[in-house]
Every structure is written in C-alpha cells, then in structure tokens.
N, C-alpha and C positions, 0 to 999 in steps of 0.2 A: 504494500500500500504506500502511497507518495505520500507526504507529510503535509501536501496542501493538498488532500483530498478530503471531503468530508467524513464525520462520523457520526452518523443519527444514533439517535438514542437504541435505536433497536440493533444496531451494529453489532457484529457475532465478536462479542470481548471474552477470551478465554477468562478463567478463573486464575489466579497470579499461582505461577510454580512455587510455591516456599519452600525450594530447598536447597537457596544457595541464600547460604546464614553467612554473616557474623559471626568467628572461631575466636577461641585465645591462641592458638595456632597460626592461624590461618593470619592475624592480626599483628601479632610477636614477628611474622616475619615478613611482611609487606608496610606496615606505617610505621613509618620515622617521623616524632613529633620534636620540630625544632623548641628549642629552651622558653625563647621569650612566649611561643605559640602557646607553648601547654600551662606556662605559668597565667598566663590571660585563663585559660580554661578552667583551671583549677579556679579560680579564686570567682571567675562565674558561675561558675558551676553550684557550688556552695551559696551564693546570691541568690541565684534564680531558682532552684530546688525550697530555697524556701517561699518567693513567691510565687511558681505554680501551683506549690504543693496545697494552699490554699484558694486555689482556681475556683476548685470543682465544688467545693461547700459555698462559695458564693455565687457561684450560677453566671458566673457574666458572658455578657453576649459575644456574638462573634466577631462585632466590630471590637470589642474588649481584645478580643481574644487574640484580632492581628494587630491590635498597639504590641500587646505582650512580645510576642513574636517575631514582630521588626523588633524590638528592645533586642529580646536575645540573639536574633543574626546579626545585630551591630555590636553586642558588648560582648556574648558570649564566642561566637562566629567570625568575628572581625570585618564583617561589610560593611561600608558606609552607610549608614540610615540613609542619606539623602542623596546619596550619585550612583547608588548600587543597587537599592532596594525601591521596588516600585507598584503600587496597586492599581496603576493607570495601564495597565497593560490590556490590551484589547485585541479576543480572539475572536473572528466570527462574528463581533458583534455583541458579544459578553467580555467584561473584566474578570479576570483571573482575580486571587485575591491577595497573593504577593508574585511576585517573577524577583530572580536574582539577578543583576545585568550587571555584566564588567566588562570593562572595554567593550559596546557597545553590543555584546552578545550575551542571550540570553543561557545561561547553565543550569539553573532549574526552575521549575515550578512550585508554588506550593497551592496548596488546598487547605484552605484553613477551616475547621469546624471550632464553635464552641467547647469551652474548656469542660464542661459539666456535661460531652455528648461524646458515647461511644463509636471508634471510626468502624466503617464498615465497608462492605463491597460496592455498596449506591456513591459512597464519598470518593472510591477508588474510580470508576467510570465517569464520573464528571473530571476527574482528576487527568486523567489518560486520554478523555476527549480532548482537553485544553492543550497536552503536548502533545499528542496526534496531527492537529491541529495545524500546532506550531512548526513544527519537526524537531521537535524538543526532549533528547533521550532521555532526562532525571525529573521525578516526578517527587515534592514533598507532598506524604498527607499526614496531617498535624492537629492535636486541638492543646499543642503545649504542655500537654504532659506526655503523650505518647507522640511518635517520631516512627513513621514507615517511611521507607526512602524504597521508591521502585524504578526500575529501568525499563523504558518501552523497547519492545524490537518493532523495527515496520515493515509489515508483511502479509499476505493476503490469507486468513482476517489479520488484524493486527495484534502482537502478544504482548504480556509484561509479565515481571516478576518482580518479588521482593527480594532485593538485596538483604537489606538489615534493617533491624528496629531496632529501640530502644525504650525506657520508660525513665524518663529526666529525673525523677524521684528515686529511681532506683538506680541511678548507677553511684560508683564512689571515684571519689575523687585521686584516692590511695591505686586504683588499680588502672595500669596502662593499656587495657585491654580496652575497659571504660573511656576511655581517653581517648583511645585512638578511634573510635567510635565518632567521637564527636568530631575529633580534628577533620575526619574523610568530608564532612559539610563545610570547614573553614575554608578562608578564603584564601588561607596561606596554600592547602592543599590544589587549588586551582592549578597552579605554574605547573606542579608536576605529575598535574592529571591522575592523582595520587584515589580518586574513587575509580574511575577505571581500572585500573593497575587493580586494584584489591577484586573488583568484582571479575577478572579473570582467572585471580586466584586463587577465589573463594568458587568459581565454576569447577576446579579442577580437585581441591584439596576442600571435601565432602565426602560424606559417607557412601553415595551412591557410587563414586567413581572407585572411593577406594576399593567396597564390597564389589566392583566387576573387577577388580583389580587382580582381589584374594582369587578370582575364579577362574584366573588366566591360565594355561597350560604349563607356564614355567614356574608359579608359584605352588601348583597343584603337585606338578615332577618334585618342587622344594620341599615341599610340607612331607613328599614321601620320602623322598630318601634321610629325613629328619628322625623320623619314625621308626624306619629300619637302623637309624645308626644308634638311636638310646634305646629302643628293646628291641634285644636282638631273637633273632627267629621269626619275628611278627612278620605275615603275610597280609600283604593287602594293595590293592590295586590303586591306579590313579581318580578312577571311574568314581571306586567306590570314596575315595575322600572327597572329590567333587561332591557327591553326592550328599555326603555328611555337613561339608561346608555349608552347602547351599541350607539346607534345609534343618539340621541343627544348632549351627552358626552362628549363621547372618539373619537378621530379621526377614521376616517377610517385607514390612515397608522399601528394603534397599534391593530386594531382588527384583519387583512385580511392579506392575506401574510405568508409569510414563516417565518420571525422573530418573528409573531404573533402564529403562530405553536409552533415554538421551546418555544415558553415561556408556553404557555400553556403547553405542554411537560413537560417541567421545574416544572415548580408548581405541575403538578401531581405528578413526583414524588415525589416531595420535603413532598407532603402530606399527599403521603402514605408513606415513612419515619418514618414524625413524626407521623402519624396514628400507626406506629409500636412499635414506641417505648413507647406512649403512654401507648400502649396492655402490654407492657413487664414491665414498672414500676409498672402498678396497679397490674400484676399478682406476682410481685415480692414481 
C-alpha cells in the first residue's frame, strides 16, 4: 500500500504481532545511553512518575492529557516544546494530536487518549490510519501513563506491530534496561537511528527465532552427540530429540502460529545467506 493512499475505516488492519518485545538482553546490547542523556532521564523520570501517577484518580481530559505529554517529550524526551512538537498537524483533513518534527520531518506520531482511559485496538486504528496516511513508520499511543510505540509496515492490506511498551509508573530509574526504554523515544537517539537498530534486533533475538533455532539440524546433531558423550550406551536418534524438543521443550506459543512462521521464514533465509556467502568465500 502507498503511504498517500487512503484508509477507510473499514480497511483490512491486521491485529499488531506482539512478539517483538523489549529484552534486558536484547537492550544491554543495542542502546548506548550517553551520560548527560540519561542523567536528564533519570531525574524526569522521578518528576513525572509522580505526576502521572496521579493522572488517572483525577480524571483529566484529553486536552489535559496532551499538555502532560508535550511536558514530558520536552523535559523528559529532550524535544523542543515549541520547534519540534506540534498538534497542528493535519492529515486528511483531521489533526493528529501530537507529530514529533525535526529538521523539518516528521518521526513519529502520537495518539493521545485521556489519562483515566484504557488504550485499546479502536485507539490503535485511528493511530495507524494517521501514519498510513502520512507515510509515517513510528506510531505513539499514549494516555501518559502507559507508552505502546508501534511500527507500520506498508503493504497490501497494510500491517503493524508493537515494538515495546512500557508503564511510566513502573519502571525504575536504578535499572538501565528501564532507561534505555525510554532513551529509544529521545531525541538524542534520533542521529543514530538508534529505535530502528533495536527493532531489528529485537526481530531477531526473541523466543520464536531462537525456538526455530533449537530445531535446526545442527543443533539437533549437537544436543545428540551431547547425550551420547555424558551417558554412555544411551541410544537414540536425531528424529527422536526433535521430537522431544519440539513438543516437551518449547512451548507450544513459539512452535505454532504465525510468529512461529515468520521466524522460521526468518532463519531460512538468514541461512541460505550465509549458505551463500559461504559458496563465494571458498570459491574466492
């Protein structure tokens, strides 16, 4: 799908894949948070956790709700309240309710709900329309306490998924896992394209990829002659620990399913790749 084509309400929008998370893994080895960056964080973070955290017992509306909001992607986030952050954005003929614009492009969306209002799939689809829209890959939906950040793909119908969430009340300030959560929305992380970089990291290094991983022919040869070398005499075939892996092992969630496909997917190629380059080294 082209990113200036329309998206009616009745548009065939998958349901978001959730299952490329946010790791302490996955996070420990892709965000690098510069010094003065995370000391701004830390010390907002602490700020602003205490006033969302009484958001939702006072009910405030949702124009309340994107004062908050700019606050925190200017104090917390590091965007200019006034040359970066913008509610005059206009898609379609509708205003979005924040756009993030730097250097004269726009990098995300957000979707603001009331702080005292659970997000949901209807808030996602308004959300998704607006960067559809746009052509706009990063999508916030927000009501200030809760933080889904989704990535559109565009394509016929068009898809998204959730990268990572969060809940501003619960994270801590002591833990860089936490941190670097927040830094992937800063403005510092813009320069080095540092939310991408993480969401193709986070595509790779997941339970589905790993669990096709465990399944592969060389892992399965490994796990046996494992078996034969610490008990010795044990007879038993490759077949049969496939088998065992599959279905003793690994959950069902990481074997069956659609995410369980795309990883499989995934691995194939990633294998015949290196199967290729392989060919081209030795022949070189």
């Amino acid at each position: 799908m082209k990113p200036d084509q329309a998206v009616g309400k009745d548009a065939n929008l998958k349901r978001p894949r959730l299952w490329v998370r946010a790791g302490g893994v996955i996070m420990a080895s892709t965000v690098k948070i510069p010094k003065k960056t995370q000391d701004r964080i830390v010390a907002s973070l602490r700020r602003y956790q205490n006033i969302v955290g009484k958001l939702r017992a006072r009910d405030i509306s949702e124009a309340d709700t994107v004062t908050v909001i700019k606050d925190m992607l200017s104090d917390l986030f590091g965007y200019d309240k006034y040359t970066e952050l913008t509610s005059e954005q206009q898609i379609r003929g509708t205003f979005c309710d924040l756009a993030v614009k730097v250097e004269e492009k726009i990098y995300y969306l957000a979707e603001v709900k009331a702080a005292g209002i659970n997000l949901n799939d209807n808030h996602l689809r308004q959300a998704v329309n607006y960067g559809a829209h746009q052509g706009i890959e990063w999508i916030i939906l927000t009501n200030a306490i809760e933080w889904r950040i989704y990535r559109i793909k565009f394509g016929q119908p068009i898809d998204y998924e959730e990268v990572f969430s969060f809940d501003v009340c619960g994270l801590s300030a002591r833990s860089q896992d936490d941190l670097a959560q927040l830094y992937l929305l800063c403005r510092e992380s813009i320069s080095s394209d540092a939310l991408t970089e993480f969401h193709k990291q986070a595509q790779i290094l997941n339970r589905f990829v790993a669990a096709e991983i465990l399944q592969c022919d060389a892992i399965i040869a490994a796990l046996r002659r494992e078996f034969r070398r610490i008990f010795d005499g044990i007879k038993v075939s490759e077949e049969e620990l496939k088998a065992l892996v599959v279905s003793e092992v690994l959950k069902r969630e990481v074997v069956d399913g659609d995410p369980a496909k795309q990883a499989k997917a995934l691995v194939k190629k990633a294998g015949a790749a290196f199967a290729k380059r392989k060919a081209a080294a030795t022949a070189a």
